[in-house]
C-alpha positions as CSV (number, residue, x, y, z in Angstrom):
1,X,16.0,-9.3,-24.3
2,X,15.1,-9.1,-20.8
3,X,18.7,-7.6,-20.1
4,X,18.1,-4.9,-22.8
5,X,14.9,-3.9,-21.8
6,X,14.8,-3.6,-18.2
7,X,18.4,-2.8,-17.9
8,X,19.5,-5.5,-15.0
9,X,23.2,-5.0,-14.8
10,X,22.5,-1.5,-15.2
11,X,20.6,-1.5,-11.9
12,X,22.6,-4.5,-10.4
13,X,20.4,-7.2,-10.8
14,X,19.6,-10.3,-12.3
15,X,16.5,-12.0,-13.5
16,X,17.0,-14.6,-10.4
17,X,16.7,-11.7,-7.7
18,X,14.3,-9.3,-9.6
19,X,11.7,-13.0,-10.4
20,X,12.0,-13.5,-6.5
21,X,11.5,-9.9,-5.6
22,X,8.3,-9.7,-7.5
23,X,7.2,-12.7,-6.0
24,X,8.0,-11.6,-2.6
25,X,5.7,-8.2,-3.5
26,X,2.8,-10.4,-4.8
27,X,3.0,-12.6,-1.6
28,X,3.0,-9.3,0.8
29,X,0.1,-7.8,-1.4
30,X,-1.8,-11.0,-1.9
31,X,-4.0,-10.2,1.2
32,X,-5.6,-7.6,-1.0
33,X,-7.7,-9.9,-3.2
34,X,-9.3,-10.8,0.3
35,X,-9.5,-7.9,2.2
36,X,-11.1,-6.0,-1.0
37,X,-13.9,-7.8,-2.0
38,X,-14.8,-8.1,1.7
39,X,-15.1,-4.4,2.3
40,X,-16.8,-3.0,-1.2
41,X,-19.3,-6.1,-0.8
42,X,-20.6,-4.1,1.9
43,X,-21.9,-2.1,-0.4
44,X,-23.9,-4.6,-2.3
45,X,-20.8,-5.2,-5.0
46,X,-20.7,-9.1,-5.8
47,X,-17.6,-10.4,-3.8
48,X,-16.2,-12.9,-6.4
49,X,-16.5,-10.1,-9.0
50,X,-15.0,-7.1,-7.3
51,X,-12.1,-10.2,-6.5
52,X,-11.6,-10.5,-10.4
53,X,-11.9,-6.9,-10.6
54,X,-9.1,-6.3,-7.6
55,X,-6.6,-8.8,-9.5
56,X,-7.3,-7.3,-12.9
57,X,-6.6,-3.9,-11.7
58,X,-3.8,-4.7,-9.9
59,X,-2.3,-6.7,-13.1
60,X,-2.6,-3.5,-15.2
61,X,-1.6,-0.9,-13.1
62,X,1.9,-3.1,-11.9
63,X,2.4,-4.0,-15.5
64,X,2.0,-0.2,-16.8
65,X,4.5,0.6,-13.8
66,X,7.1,-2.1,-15.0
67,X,6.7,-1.1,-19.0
68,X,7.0,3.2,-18.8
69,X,9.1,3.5,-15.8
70,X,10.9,0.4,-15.5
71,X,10.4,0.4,-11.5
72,X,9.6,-2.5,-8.7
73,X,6.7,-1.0,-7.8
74,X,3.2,-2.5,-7.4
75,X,-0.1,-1.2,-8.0
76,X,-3.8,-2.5,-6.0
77,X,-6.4,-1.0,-4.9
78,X,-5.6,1.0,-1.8
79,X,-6.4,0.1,1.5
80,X,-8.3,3.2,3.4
81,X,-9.5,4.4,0.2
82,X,-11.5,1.2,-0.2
83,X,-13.1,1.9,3.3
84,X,-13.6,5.3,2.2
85,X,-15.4,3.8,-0.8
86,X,-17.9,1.9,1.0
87,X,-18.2,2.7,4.8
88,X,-18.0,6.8,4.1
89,X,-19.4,7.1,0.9
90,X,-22.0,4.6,0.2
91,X,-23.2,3.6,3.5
92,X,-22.4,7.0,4.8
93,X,-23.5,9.8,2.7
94,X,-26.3,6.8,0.9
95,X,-24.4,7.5,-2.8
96,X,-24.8,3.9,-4.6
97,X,-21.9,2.2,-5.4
98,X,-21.9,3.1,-9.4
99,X,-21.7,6.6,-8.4
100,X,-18.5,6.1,-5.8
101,X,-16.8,4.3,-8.7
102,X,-17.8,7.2,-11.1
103,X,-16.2,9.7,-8.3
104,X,-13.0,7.1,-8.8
105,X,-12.9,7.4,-12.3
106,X,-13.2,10.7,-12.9
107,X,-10.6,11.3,-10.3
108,X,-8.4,9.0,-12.3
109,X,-8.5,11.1,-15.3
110,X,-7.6,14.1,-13.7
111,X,-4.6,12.4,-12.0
112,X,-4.0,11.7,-16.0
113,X,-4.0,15.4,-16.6
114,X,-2.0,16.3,-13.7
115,X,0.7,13.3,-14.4
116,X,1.2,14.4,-18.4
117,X,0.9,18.3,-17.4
118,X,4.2,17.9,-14.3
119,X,2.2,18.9,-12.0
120,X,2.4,15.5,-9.8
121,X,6.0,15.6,-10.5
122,X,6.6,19.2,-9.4
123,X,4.8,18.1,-6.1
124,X,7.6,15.3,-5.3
125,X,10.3,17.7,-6.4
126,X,9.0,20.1,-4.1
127,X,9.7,18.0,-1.2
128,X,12.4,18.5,0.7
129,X,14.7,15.6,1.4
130,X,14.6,15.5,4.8
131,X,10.6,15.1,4.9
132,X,11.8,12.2,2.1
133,X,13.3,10.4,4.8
134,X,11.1,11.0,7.3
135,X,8.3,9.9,5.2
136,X,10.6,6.3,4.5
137,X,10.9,5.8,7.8
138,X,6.8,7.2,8.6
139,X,5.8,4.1,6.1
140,X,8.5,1.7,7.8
141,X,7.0,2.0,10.8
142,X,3.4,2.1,9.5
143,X,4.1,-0.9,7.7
144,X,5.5,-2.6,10.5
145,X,2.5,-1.8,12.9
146,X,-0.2,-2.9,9.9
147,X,2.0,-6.6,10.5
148,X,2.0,-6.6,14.0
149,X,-2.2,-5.8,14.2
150,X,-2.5,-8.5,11.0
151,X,-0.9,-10.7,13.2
152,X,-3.0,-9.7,16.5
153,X,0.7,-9.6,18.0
154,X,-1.2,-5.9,18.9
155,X,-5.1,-5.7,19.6
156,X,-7.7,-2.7,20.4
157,X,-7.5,-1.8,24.3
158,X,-9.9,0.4,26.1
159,X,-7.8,1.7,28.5
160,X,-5.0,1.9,26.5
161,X,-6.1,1.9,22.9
162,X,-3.8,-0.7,21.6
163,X,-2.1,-3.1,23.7
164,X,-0.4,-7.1,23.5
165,X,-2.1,-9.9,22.9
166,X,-2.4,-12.1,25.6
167,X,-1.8,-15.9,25.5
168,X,-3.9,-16.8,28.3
169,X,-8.0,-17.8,27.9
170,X,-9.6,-19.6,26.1
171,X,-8.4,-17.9,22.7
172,X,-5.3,-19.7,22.4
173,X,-6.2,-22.4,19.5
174,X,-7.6,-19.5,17.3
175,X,-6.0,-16.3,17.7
176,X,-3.3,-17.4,20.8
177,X,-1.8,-19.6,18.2
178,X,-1.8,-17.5,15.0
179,X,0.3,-14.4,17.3
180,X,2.8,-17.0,18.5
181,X,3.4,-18.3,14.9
182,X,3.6,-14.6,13.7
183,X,6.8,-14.1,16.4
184,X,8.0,-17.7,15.2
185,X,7.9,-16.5,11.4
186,X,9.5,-13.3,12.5
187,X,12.3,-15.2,14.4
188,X,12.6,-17.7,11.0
189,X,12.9,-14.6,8.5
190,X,15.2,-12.8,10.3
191,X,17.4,-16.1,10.7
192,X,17.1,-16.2,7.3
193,X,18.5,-12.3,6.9
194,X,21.2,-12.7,9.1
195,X,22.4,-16.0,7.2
196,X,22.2,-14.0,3.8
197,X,19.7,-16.4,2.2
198,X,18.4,-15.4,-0.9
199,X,14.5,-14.6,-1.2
200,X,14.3,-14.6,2.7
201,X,11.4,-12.6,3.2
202,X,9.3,-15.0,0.7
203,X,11.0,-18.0,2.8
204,X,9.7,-16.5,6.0
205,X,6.1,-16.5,4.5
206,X,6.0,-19.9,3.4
207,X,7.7,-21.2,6.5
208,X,5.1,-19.6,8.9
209,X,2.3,-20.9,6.6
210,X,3.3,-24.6,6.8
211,X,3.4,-24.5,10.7
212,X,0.4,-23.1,10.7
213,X,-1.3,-26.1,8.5
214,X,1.0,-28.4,10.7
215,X,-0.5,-26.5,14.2
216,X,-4.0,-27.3,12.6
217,X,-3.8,-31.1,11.7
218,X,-2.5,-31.3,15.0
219,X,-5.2,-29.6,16.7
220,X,-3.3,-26.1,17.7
221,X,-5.1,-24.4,15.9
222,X,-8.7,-24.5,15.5
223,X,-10.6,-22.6,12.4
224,X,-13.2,-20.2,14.0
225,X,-15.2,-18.5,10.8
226,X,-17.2,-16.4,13.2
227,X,-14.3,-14.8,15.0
228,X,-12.5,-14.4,11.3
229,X,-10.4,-17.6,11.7
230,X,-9.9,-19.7,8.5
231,X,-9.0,-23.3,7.3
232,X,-5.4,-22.5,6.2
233,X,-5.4,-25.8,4.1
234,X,-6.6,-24.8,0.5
235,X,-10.4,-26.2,0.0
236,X,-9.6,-25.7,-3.9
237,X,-6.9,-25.0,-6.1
238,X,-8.2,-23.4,-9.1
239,X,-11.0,-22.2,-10.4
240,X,-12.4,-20.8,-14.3
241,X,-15.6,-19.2,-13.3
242,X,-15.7,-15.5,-14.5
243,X,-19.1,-15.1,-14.9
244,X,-19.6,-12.9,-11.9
245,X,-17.6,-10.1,-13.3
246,X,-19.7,-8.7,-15.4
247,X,-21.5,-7.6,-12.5
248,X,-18.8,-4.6,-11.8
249,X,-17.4,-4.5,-15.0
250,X,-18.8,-1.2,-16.9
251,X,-21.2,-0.5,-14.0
252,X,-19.6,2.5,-13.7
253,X,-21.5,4.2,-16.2
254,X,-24.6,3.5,-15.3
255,X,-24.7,5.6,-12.3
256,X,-27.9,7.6,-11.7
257,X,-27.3,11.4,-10.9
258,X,-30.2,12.2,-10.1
259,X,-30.4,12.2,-6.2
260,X,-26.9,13.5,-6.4
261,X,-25.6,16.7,-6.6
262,X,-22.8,18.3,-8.3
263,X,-21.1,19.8,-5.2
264,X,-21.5,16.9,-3.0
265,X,-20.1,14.5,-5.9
266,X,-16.9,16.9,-6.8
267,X,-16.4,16.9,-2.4
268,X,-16.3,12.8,-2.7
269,X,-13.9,13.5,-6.2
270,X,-11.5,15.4,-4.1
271,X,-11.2,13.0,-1.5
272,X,-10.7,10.5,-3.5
273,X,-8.1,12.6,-5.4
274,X,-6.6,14.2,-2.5
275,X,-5.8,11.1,-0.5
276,X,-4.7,9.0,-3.2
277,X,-2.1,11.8,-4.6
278,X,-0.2,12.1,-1.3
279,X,-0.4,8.3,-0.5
280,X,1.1,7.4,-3.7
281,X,3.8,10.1,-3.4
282,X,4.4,9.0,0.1
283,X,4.8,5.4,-1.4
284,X,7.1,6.6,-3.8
285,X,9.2,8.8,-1.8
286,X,9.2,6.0,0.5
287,X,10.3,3.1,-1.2
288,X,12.4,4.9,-3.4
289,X,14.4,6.0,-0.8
290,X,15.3,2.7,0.5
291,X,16.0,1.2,-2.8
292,X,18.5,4.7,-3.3
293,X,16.6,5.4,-6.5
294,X,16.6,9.3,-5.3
295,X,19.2,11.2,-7.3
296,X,21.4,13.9,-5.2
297,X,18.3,16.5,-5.4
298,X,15.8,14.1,-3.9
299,X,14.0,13.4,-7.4
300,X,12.9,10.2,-9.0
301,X,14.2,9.6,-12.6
302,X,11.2,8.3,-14.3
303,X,8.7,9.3,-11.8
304,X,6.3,10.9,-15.0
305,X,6.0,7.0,-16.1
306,X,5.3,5.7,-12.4
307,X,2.3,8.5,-12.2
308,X,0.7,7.3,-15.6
309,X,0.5,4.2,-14.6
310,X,-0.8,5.0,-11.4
311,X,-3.7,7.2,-12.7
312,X,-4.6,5.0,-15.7
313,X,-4.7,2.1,-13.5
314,X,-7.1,4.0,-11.4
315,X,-9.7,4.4,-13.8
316,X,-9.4,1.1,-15.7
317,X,-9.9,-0.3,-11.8
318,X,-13.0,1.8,-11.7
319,X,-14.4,0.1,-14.9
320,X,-13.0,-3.2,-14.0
321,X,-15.5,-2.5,-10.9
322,X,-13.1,-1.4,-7.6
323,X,-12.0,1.3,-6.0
324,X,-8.9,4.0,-6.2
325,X,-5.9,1.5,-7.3
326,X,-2.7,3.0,-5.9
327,X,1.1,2.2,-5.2
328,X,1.5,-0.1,-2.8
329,X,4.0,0.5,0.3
330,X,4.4,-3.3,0.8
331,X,6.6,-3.2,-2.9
332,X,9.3,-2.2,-0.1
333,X,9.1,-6.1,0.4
334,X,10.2,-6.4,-3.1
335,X,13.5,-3.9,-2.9
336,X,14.4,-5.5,0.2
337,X,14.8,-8.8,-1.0
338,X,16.4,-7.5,-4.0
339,X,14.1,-5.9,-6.8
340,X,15.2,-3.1,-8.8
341,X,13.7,-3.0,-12.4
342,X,10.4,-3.3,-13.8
343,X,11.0,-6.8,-14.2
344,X,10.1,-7.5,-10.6
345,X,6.7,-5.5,-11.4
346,X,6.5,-8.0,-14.3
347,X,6.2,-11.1,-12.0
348,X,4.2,-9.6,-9.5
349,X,1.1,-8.3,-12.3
350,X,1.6,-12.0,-13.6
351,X,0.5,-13.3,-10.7
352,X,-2.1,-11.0,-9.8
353,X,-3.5,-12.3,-13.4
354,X,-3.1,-15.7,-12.4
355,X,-4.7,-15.2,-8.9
356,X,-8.3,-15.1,-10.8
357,X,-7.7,-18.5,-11.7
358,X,-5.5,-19.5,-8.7
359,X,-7.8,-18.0,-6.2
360,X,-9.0,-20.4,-3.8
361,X,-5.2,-21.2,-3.3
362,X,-3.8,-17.9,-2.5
363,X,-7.0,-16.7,-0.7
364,X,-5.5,-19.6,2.2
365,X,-2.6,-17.4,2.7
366,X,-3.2,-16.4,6.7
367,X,-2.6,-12.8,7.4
368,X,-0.1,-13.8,10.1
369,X,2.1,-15.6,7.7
370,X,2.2,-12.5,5.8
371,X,2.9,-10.1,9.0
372,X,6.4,-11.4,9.9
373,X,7.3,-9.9,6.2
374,X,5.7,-6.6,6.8
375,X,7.1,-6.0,10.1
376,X,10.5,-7.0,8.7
377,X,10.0,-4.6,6.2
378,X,9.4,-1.8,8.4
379,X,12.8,-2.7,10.0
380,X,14.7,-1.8,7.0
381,X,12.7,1.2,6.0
382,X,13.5,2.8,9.4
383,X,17.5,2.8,8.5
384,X,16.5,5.7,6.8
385,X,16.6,8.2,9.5
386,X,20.3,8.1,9.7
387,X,20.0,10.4,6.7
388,X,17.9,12.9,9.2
389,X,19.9,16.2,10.2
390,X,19.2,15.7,13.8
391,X,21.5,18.5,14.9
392,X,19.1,21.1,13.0
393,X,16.1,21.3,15.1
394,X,13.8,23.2,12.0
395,X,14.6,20.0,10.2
396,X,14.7,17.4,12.7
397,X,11.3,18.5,14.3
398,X,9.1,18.4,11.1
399,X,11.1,14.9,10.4
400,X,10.0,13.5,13.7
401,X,6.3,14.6,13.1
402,X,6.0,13.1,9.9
403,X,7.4,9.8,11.8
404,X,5.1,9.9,14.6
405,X,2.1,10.7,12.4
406,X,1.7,8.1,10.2
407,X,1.7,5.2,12.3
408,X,-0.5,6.8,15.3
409,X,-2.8,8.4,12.0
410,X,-2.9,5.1,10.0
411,X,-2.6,7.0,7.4
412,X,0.8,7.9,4.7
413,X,-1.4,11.2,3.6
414,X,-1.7,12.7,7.3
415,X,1.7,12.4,8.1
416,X,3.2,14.5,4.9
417,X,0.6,16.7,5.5
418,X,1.8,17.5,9.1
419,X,5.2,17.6,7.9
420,X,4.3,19.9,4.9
421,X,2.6,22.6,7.3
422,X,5.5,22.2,10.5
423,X,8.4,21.8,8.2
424,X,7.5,25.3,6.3
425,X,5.5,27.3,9.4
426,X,8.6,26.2,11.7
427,X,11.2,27.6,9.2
428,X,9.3,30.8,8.2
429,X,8.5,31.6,11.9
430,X,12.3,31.5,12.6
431,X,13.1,33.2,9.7
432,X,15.5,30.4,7.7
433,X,12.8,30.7,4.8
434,X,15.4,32.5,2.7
435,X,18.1,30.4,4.0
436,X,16.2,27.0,2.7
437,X,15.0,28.5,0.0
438,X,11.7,27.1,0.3
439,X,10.0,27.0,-3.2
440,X,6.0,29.0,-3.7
441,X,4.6,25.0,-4.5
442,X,5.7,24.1,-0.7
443,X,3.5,27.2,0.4
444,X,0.7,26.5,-1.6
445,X,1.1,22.4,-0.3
446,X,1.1,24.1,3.5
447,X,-2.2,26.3,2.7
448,X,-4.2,23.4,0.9
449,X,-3.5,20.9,3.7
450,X,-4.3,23.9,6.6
451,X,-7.5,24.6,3.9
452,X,-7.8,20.0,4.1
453,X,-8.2,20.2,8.0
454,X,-10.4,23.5,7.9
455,X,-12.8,22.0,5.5
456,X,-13.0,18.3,5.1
């Protein structure tokens, strides 16, 4: 059954690789459940709930990607959009938190309209390939640099904005000892690579875990809750109380409109909208490309599916009680150690289901025994830019600005948009537009994100 419906030898594959893929993706994602509820309870938002509400989201949006377009791709609630959610728009601008996840939902159902009317899919197509593999190797090195801050290998400077950690002071037993087992789990997953050994990446995680609980029975490391430093030994294993949801769940529709205005709520709408349609496409183009899911022309077979479930999962999330739910770059994690049908999207919504009842365990997963994976990741995304026409500068130079952007931006969106404009001003100013044939949508991209940094 499995064979039939997710076509595995189709897409070279077995149910051994794809069931350790997805687990792989889960384990690389898993710091979401943790990281979310933190942020949107700054809002006022009951953590445990907008937990439930993170893993429920997550499970339908991954599941919806694995049934209509049979890909390895994962779905949670995006990081930077949750920020946006609570630092920007509820803290910020004073909105309450019903209303931010009203701006979500809404936004949701117009990604629905835009998903079923090709308009989404005419963006992607519009693309050209080079900016594809720019933007694979943009998130490869985003992703990489996202593992190397989670595992304060790099740290905030202010002389130099980012610099190393040092191992010297009196920080070694907290975050001293968590960077050296980072580069340890690193050096262990790459082993690992090198020998061939199957679910390497998930290996890596596990291995750089156990030291760590072996570093803190022995004393290494010390747990420092004020300075963000956890027990990494599980306090609990399970636990069946739900009753917090229903403090997110449907609150969506109560929000009051009356101290907010129609303009102001459609401006937080676009954002919402605007940031989560070029990070998922980036996500898409991204990890596509590394799994060679891109036919000749640069297009995704099956992409309509992938952007349902993307926008449905959106505003479900926003009724579950979280913010924008989106593709998630670390499912690159996933198609590296193998995953290539929806089946590895099947595991990995599983466990997000089972992470409401599991999740004092897999809250215990440190952030540096997750970074080795990501920055390992962003190793084999980075391949792509072999596929870069280096020796044509109007190609090249957009390709290396959509490179440099993301990372130094923290942000997927930012660096298509700075491709976008310099990939079609470049060529028109030097008159190839004819000779590229660049389509009108790739003109109206370039004037919306000029109108994006004019006006937001």
């Amino acid at each position: 059954m499995l064979e039939n419906f997710f076509k595995l030898k189709e897409n070279k594959t077995d149910v051994k690789t794809e069931v350790l893929a997805g687990i792989t993706t889960f384990m690389t994602m898993a710091y979401i459940l943790a990281v979310n509820p933190s942020i949107l309870s700054a809002t006022g938002m009951d953590a445990q709930a907008v937990l439930i509400a993170t893993a429920l989201a997550s499970f339908v949006g991954t599941l919806l990607m694995a049934l209509l377009a049979n890909y390895p791709f994962a779905l949670a609630p995006g990081m930077g959009l949750n920020a946006y959610f609570a630092y920007t728009v509820v803290l910020g601008m004073g909105y309450s938190w019903q209303i931010a996840l009203m701006a979500v939902f809404v936004e949701g159902l117009i990604f629905l309209v835009l998903s079923l009317t090709n308009v989404r899919e005419a963006i992607f197509n519009a693309i050209p390939l080079t900016l594809k593999s720019a933007v694979s190797v943009g998130i490869g090195l985003f992703v990489a640099f996202i593992g190397l801050q989670d595992a304060n290998l790099i740290v905030n400077s202010d002389a130099t904005l980012v610099t190393y950690q040092t191992f010297k002071g009196g920080t070694f037993n907290t975050v001293g000892i968590t960077a050296l087992l980072a580069l340890i789990g690193v050096v262990i997953t790459a082993i690992l690579i090198v020998k061939n050994v199957k679910g390497n990446i998930l290996l890596g995680i596990f291995a750089t875990w156990i030291l760590g609980i072996l570093c803190q029975l022995t004393g290494l490391y010390v747990p420092n809750p004020e300075a963000g430093m956890y027990s990494l030994i599980p306090s609990a294993i399970i636990s069946f109380d739900f009753s917090s949801f229903g403090l997110t769940f449907g609150q969506v529709f109560k929000a009051d409109f009356s101290s907010v205005s129609i303009i102001n709520f459609i401006v937080v709408m676009f954002a919402f909208l605007f940031v989560d349609l070029f990070d998922t496409l980036g996500t898409l183009i991204g990890v596509a490309s590394k799994a060679d899911m891109l036919d000749k022309d640069g297009k995704l077979p099956r992409i309509k599916g992938a952007l349902l479930s993307d926008s449905i999962a959106t505003f479900v999330g926003a009724i579950f009680g979280t913010s924008t739910t989106t593709t998630y770059v670390e499912s690159a994690s996933g198609v590296t150690a193998g995953g290539r049908t929806g089946l590895t999207a099947v595991v990995t919504g599983v466990l997000f289901l089972l992470s409401v009842i599991f999740a004092p365990l897999f809250l215990t997963i440190p952030s540096f025994a997750i970074a080795p994976a990501l920055i390992i990741v962003g190793f084999y995304m980075i391949g792509s830019v072999t596929k870069i026409n280096f020796a044509d500068a109007s190609e090249a130079i957009p390709a290396y600005l959509t490179i440099v952007a993301m990372p130094l931006a923290y942000s997927i969106s930012e660096g298509i948009a700075i491709g976008v404009i310099s990939w079609t001003i470049l060529n028109v100013v030097t008159g190839k537009a004819k000779q590229k044939n660049i389509s009108v949508l790739m003109y109206i991209l370039t004037v919306l994100f000029i109108a994006k940094y004019i006006f937001l």
